[in-house]
C-alpha positions in Angstrom: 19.1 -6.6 -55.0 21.3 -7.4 -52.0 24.1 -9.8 -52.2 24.6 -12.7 -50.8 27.7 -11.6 -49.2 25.5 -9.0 -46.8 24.1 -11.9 -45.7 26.8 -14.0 -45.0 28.4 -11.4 -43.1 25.1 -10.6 -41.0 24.9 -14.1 -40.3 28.8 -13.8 -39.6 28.1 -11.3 -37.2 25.2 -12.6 -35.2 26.7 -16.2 -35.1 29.8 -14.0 -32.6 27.9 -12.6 -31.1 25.8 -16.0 -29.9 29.1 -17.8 -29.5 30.7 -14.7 -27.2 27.3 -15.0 -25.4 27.8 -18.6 -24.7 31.2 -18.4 -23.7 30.9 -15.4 -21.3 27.8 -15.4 -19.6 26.9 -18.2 -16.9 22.8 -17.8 -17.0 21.3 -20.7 -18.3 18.7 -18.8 -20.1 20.9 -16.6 -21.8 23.2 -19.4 -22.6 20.0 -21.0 -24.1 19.3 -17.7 -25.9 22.4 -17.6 -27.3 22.1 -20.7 -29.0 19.0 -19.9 -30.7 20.8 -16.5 -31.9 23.4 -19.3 -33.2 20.7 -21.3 -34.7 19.4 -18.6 -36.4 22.9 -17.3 -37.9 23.1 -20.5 -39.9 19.4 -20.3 -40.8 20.1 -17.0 -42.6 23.5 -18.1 -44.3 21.8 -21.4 -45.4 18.7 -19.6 -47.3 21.4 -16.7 -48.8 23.2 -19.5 -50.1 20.1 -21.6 -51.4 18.8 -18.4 -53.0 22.0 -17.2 -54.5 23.2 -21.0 -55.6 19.4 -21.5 -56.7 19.3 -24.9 -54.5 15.8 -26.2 -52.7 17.9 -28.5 -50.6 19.1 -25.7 -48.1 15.5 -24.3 -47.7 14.6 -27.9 -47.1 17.5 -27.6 -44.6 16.0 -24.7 -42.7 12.9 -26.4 -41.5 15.3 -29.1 -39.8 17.3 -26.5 -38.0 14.3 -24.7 -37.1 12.9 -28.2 -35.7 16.1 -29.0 -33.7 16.3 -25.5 -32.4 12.3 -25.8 -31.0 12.9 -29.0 -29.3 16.5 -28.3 -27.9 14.2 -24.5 -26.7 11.6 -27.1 -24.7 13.8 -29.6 -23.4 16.4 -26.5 -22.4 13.3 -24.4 -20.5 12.1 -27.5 -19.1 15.7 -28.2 -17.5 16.3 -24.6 -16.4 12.3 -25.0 -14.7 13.6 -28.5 -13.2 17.1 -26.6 -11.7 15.3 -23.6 -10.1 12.9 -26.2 -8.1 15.6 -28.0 -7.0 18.3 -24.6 -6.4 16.7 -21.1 -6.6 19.1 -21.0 -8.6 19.8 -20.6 -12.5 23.3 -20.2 -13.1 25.5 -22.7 -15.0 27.8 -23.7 -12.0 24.5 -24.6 -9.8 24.9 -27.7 -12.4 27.4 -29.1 -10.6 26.7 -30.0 -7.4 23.4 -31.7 -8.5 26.0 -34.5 -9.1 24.9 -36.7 -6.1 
């Protein structure tokens, strides 16, 4: 059996690399991308931990996250649609002169 620190250090791992994603790269989409990687990071940690600790309440916690992360996916494709009407456009800095 694997142990639970293999996971926590995967999900270690891919939770970087969604925050270096974030931080670095100014496409919208990929910044949006990167938050599901982030999303998904703590998916894996919370399930390792509800396995290994033997608790129902972080598996319970999983369908939440999973929830959040398909509506902020919707609402964040449906902005990034909304932006490239308006600017041909989808970088993060096109954002800012929609101010008025």
């Amino acid at each position: 059996m694997i142990p639970i620190s293999w996971y926590l250090v995967l999900s270690l791992f891919l939770f970087v690399i969604g925050a270096f994603g974030f931080i670095a790269r100014r496409n919208v989409i990929i910044m949006l991308m990167c938050i599901e990687i982030m999303l998904n990071a703590v998916n894996i940690s919370l399930v390792a931990l509800g396995k290994g600790l033997q608790h129902t309440a972080a598996h319970v916690l999983v369908f939440f996250v999973i929830a959040v992360a398909a509506g902020e996916a919707a609402i964040g494709l449906a902005l990034v649609v909304l932006l490239f009407k308006k600017t041909r456009e989808v970088h993060m800095d096109e954002f800012r002169t929609l101010k008025g």
